[in-house]
C-alpha positions as CSV (number, residue, x, y, z in Angstrom):
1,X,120.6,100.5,62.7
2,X,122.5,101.1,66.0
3,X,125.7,101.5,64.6
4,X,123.6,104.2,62.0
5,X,122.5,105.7,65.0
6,X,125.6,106.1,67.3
7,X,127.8,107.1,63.9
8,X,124.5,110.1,63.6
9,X,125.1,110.7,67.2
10,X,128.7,111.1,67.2
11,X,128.8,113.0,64.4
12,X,125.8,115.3,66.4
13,X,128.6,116.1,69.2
14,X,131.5,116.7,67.3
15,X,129.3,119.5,65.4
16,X,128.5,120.6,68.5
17,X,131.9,120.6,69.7
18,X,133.1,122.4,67.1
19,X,130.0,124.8,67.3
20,X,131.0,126.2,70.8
21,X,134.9,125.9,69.8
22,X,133.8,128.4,66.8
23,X,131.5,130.8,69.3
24,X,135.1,131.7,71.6
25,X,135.6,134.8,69.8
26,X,139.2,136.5,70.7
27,X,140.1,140.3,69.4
28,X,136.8,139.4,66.7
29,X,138.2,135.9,65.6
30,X,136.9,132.5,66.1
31,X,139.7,130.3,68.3
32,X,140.8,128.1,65.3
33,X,141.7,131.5,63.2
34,X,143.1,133.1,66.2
35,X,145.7,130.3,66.9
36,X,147.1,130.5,63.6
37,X,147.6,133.9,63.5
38,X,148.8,133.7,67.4
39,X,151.0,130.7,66.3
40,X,152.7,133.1,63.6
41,X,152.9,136.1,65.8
42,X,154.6,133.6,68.4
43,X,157.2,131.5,65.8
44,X,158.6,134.8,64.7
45,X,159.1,136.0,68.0
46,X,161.1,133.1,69.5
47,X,163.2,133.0,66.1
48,X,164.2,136.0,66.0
49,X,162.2,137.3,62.3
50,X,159.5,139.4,64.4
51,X,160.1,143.0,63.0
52,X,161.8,145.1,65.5
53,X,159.7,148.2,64.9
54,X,156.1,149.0,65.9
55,X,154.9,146.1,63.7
56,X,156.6,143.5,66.2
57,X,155.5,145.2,69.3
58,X,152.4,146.1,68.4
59,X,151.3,142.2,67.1
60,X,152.8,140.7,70.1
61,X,151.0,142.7,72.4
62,X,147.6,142.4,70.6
63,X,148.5,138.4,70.8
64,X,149.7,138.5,74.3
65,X,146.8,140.9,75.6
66,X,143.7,139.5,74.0
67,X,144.6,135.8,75.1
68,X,145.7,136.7,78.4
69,X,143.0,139.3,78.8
70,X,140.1,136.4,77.8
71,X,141.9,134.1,80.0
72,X,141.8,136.1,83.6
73,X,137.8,136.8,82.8
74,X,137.6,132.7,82.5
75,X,139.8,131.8,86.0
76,X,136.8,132.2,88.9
77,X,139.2,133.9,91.5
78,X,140.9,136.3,89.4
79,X,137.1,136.9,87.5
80,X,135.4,138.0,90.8
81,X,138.3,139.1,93.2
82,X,141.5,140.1,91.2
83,X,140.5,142.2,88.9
84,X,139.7,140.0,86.0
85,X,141.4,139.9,82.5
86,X,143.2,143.5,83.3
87,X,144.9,142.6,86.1
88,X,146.1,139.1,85.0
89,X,147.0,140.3,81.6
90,X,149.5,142.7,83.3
91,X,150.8,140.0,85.1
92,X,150.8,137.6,83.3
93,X,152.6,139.0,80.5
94,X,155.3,140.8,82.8
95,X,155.9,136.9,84.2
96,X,156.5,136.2,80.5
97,X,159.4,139.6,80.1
98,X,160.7,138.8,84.1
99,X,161.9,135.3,84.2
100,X,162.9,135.6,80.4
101,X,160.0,133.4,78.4
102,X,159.8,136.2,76.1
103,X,163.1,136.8,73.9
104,X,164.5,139.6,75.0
105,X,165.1,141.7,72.0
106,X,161.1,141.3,71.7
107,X,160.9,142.8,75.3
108,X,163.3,145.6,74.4
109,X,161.1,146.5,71.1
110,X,157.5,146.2,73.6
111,X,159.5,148.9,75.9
112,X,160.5,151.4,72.9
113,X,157.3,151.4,71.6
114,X,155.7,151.9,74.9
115,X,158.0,154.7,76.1
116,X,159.6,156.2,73.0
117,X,157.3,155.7,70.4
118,X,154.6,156.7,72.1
119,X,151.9,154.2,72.0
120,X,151.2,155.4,75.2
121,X,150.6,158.8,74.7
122,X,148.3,157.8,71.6
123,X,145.9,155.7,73.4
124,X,145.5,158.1,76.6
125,X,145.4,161.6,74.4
126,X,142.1,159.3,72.2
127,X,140.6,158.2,75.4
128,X,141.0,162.1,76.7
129,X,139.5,163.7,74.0
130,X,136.8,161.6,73.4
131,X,135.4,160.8,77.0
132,X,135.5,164.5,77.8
133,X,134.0,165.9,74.2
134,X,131.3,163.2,75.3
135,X,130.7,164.4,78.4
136,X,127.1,166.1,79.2
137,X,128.4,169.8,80.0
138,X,126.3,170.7,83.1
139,X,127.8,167.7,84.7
140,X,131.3,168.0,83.6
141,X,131.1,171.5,85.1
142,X,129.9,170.8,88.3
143,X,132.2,167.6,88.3
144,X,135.4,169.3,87.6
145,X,135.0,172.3,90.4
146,X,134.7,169.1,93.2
147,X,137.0,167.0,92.2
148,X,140.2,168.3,92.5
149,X,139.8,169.4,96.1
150,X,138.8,166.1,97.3
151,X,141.7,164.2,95.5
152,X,144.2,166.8,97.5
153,X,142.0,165.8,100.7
154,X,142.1,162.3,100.3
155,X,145.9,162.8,99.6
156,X,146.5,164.6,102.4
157,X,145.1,162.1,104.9
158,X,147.0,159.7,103.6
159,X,150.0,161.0,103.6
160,X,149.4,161.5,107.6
161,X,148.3,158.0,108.1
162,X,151.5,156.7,106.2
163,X,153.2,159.1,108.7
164,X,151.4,157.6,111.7
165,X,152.0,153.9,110.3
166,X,155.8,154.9,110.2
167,X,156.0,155.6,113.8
168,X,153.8,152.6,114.8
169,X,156.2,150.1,112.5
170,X,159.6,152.0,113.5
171,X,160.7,153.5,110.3
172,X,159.8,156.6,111.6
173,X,157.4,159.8,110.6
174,X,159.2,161.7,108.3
175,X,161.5,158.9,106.7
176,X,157.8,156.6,105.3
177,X,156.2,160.0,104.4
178,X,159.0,161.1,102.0
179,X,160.4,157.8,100.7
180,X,156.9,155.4,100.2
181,X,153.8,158.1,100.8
182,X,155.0,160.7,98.2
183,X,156.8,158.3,95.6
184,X,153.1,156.2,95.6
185,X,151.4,159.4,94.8
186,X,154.3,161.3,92.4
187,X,152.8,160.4,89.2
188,X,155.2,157.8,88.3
189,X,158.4,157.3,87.2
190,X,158.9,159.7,84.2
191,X,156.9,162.5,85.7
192,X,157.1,161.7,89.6
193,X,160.3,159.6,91.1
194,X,162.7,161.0,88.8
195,X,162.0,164.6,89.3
196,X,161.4,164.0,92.9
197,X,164.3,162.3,93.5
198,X,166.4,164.9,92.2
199,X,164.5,167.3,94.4
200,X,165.9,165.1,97.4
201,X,169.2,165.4,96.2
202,X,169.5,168.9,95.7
203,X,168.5,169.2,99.6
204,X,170.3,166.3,100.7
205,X,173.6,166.1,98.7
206,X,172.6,162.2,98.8
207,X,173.2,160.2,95.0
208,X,170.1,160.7,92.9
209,X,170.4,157.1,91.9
210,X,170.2,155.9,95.2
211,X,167.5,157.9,96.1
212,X,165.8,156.4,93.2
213,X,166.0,152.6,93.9
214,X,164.6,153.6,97.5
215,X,161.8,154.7,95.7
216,X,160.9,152.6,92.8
217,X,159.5,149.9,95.0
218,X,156.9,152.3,96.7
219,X,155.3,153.3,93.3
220,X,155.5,149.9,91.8
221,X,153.8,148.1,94.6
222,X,151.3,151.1,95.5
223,X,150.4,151.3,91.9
224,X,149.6,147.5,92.0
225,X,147.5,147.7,95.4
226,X,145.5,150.0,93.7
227,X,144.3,148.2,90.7
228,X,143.6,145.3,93.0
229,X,142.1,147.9,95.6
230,X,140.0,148.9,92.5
231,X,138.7,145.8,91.4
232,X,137.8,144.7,94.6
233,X,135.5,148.7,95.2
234,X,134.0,147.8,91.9
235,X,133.0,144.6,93.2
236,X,131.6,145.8,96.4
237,X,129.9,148.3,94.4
238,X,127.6,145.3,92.4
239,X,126.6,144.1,96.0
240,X,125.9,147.4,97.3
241,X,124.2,149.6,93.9
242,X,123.5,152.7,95.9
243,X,126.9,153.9,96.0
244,X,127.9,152.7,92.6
245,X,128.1,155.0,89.7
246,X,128.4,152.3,87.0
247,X,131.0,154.6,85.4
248,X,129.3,157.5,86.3
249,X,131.1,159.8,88.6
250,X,127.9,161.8,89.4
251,X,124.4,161.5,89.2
252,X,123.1,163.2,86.1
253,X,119.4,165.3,86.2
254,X,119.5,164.9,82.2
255,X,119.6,160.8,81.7
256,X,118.2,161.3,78.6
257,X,120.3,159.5,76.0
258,X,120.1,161.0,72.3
259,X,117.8,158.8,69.9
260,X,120.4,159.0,67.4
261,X,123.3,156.7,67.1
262,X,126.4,157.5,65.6
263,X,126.6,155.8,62.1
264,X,130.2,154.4,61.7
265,X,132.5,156.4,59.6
266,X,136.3,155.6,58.5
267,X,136.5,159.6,57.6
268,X,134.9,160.7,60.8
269,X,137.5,158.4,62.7
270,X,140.3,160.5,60.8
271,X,138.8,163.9,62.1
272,X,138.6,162.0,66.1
273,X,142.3,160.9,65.1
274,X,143.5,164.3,64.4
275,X,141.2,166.3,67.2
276,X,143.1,163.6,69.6
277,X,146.5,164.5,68.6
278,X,145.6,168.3,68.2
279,X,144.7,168.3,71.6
280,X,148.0,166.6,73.2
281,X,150.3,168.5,70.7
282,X,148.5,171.6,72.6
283,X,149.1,170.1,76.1
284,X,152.5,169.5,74.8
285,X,153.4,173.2,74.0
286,X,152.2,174.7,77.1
287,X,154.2,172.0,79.5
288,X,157.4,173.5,77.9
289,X,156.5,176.5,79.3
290,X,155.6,174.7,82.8
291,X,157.9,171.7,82.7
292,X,156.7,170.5,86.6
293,X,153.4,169.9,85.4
294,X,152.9,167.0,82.6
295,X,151.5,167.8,79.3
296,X,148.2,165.4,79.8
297,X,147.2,168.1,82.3
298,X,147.5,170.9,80.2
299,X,145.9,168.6,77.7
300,X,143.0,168.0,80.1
301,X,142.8,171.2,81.1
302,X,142.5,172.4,77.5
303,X,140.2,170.1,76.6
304,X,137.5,170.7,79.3
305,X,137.7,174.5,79.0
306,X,136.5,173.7,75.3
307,X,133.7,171.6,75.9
308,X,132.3,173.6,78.6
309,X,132.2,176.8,76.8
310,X,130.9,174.8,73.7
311,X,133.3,175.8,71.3
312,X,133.7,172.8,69.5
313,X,130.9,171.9,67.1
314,X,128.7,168.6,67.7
315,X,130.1,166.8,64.6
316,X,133.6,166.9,66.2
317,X,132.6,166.1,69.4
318,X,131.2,162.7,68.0
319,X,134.2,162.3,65.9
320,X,136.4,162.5,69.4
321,X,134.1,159.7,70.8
322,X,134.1,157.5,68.1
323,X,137.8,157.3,67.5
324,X,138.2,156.8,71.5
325,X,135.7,153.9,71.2
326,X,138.0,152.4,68.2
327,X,140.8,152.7,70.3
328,X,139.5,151.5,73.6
329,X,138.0,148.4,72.1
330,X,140.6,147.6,70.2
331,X,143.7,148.8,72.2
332,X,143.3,148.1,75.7
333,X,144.1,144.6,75.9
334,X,147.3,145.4,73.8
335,X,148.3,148.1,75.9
336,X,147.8,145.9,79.2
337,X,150.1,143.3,77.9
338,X,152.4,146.3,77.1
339,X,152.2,147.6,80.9
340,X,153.4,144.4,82.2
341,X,156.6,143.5,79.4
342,X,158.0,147.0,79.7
343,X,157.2,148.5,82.9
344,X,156.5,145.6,85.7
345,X,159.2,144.2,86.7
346,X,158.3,140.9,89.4
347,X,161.8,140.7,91.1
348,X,161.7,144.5,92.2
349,X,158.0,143.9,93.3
350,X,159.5,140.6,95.2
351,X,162.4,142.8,96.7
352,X,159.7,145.1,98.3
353,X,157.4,142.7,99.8
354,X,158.7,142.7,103.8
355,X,155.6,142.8,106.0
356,X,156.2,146.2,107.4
357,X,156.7,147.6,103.9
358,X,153.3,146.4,102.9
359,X,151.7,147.2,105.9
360,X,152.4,150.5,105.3
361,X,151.5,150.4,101.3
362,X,148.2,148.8,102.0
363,X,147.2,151.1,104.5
364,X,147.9,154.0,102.8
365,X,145.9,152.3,99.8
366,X,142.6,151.8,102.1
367,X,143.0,155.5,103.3
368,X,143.0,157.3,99.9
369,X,140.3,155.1,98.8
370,X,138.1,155.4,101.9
371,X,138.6,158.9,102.0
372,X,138.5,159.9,98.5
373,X,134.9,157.4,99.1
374,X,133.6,159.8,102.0
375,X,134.4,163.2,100.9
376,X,132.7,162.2,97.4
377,X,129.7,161.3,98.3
378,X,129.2,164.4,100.9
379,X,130.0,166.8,97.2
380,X,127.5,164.5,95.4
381,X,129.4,162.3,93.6
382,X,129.2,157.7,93.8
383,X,131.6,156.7,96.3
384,X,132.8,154.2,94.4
385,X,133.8,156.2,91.3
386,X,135.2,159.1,93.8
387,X,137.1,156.2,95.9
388,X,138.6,154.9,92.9
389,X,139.2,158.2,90.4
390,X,140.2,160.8,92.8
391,X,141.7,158.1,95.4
392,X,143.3,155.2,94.0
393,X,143.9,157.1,90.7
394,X,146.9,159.4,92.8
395,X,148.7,155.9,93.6
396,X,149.5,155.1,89.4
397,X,152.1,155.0,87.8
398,X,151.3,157.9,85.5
399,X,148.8,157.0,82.5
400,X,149.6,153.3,82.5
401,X,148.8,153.2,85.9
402,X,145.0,155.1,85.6
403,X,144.7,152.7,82.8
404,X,145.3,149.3,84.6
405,X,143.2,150.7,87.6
406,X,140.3,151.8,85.6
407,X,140.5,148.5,83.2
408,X,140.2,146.3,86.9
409,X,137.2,148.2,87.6
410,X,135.6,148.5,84.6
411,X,135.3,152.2,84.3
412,X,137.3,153.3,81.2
413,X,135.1,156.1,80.4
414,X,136.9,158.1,83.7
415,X,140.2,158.5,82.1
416,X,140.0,162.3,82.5
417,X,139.6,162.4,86.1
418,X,141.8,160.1,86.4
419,X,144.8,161.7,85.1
420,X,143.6,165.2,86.8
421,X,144.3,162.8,90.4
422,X,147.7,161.2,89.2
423,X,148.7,164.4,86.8
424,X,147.9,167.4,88.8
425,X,148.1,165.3,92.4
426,X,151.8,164.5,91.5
427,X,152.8,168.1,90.4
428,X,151.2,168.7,94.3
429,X,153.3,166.2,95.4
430,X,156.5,167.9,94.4
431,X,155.6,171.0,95.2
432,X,155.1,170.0,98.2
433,X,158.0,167.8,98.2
434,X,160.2,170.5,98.0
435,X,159.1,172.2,101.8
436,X,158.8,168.5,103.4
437,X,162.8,167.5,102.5
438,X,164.0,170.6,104.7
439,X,161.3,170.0,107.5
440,X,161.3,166.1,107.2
441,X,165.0,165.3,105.9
């Protein structure tokens, strides 16, 4: 009869066992289906047989991102301090390209899909359309005339402070203004240190490529301070609710939410799909007309002139927000895991890291974010959302920047503002850039 009993018993845990094995759910799949199709992913990679096309990069970043992603909201540190899964997945994964774990004709595919392909431009120009379309109009309005000036505020100070900090730490005033403070807040590579380092040139006569490898470190390591920096604002902002947005850049008089949910609908998805790509394709064609400014501005710019004066009919606006929320939730993990294999490179970041170099970075980090904080909340807006959209959002690396920062803080649904700080902010910067070389240089 014992023996009956332990054999029911034993039988009882390993049910159970297999229960809570079968409840870990990653991208939608229980564990035990997951690591097959991880396992196949994985084999094909280290073979060689993974497709070397958007198939290959696509299904090892999907792989890469969900587990990775799953993995940093598990860890307790990196959960509650670091940024969770976002900013371990990054990590992570760029750990996996850096110190070669990953074959590196996989890497190479990850980075041609990212930058030439244009994953990234497909994900941001969804997330554009859709989280503007479903905006409320009154507050998008009164958002959008506030923002802007308190980005090029909080900016501003920092760029002083950096200035300050150079003459405290001996690199002097002029030299950490123009080759750490503007690089951080340039917009990134493609659309920031390239062009700016070509302005230098032009006023120096000093080698563009030079000029470049002086810079890269500043935006890689201020763009990683500030999705750390973000995390830890979100964090603060559980503790202390009254200056936390949850998401919500402003406080909205209409918090009425419409009784109707969207049904789910493959065809309505399409229409989202093709609104989203509409949209950037419009952005697009009025950048080549304005090549200083990036088409996502433009396509932001667009895009909010449209829904305030309500010119696009309800059905597409729902369209637009239901392909974003197909994209988001399936995409972002993906893309994260893309960030870190094709545009994070660990050794650079470990080149960087001399203590004056990051006493500088950090600081300049704080002041944007502090600032950005204060002059939000005297317009109206959470301090949290302000300190981290129009503050931290000017130190990213261009969209997958916005997107790591708003992914540690949980506040997806402020990808527009976002890219106003890093898009427009950087298009400031070398404006701006242009005067300082001759005054500075």
């Amino acid at each position: 009869m014992e023996k009956v009993i332990k054999s029911v018993q034993t039988i009882g845990l390993s049910g159970m066992k297999k229960s809570k094995i079968n409840e870990i759910k990653i991208i939608g799949m229980s564990l035990p289906v997951y690591i097959i199709a991880a396992f196949v992913i994985l084999y094909a990679a280290m073979t060689g047989i993974l497709p070397e096309n958007m198939v290959g990069a696509l299904a090892i970043m999907m792989v890469l991102g969900s587990a990775l992603n799953l993995m940093g909201n598990k860890i307790p540190i990196v959960r509650s301090y670091l940024g969770g899964g976002a900013v371990f997945c990054i990590f992570a994964s760029s750990a996996l390209a850096t110190f070669g774990i990953l074959p590196s004709a996989v890497v190479e595919n990850c980075k041609d899909f990212m930058n030439n392909v244009g994953f990234l431009d497909f994900y941001i120009a969804a997330l554009i359309t859709g989280s503007i379309l479903g905006m409320n109009r009154d507050l998008l309005k009164k958002a959008a005339v506030r923002f802007l000036p308190i980005s090029f505020l909080s900016m501003a100070c920092a760029i002083l402070m950096a200035g300050l900090m150079g003459i405290i730490t001996g690199r002097g005033f002029g030299q950490t203004i123009l080759y750490i403070a503007l690089p951080m807040m340039s917009g990134g590579m493609g659309a920031g240190v390239i062009p700016l380092s070509g302005i230098y040139a032009g006023a120096t006569g000093a080698d563009s490529a030079q000029i470049i490898s002086q810079m890269i470190p500043a935006s890689a390591v201020g763009n990683v301070l500030a999705i750390i920096c973000a995390a830890l604002i979100a964090k603060i902002g559980t503790i202390v609710p009254a200056i936390n947005g949850n998401g919500e850049l402003m406080p909205s008089k209409d918090e009425k939410k419409s009784g109707k949910e969207m049904k789910l609908d493959f065809t309505v998805m399409g229409t989202g799909l093709l609104m989203a790509m509409v949209f950037f394709t419009i952005g697009t064609l009025i950048s080549k007309l304005f090549p200083s400014v990036h088409a996502y501005a433009f396509m932001i710019i667009v895009v909010v002139v449209c829904k305030i004066a309500g010119i696009i009919p309800a059905k597409y606006e729902e369209a637009a927000v239901q392909w974003s929320q197909f994209v988001m939730k399936n995409f972002t993990s993906a893309l994260l895991a893309g960030i870190g294999i094709a545009l994070l490179d660990l050794k650079v970041l470990g080149a960087a890291l001399t203590p004056e170099f990051m006493l500088i970075t950090v600081v300049i980090i704080l002041t944007v974010a502090v600032c950005a904080g204060l002059f939000g909340k005297f317009v109206g807006f959470y301090p949290v959302e302000a300190a981290i959209t129009a503050g931290l959002c000017t130190n990213s690396m261009g969209g997958t920047g916005n997107i790591a920062v708003l992914s540690a803080s949980d506040r997806m649904g402020l990808i527009p503002f976002a890219q106003m700080a890093t898009r427009l902010g950087g298009a400031l910067v070398l404006i701006s850039a242009s005067f300082l070389i001759t005054i500075l240089g």
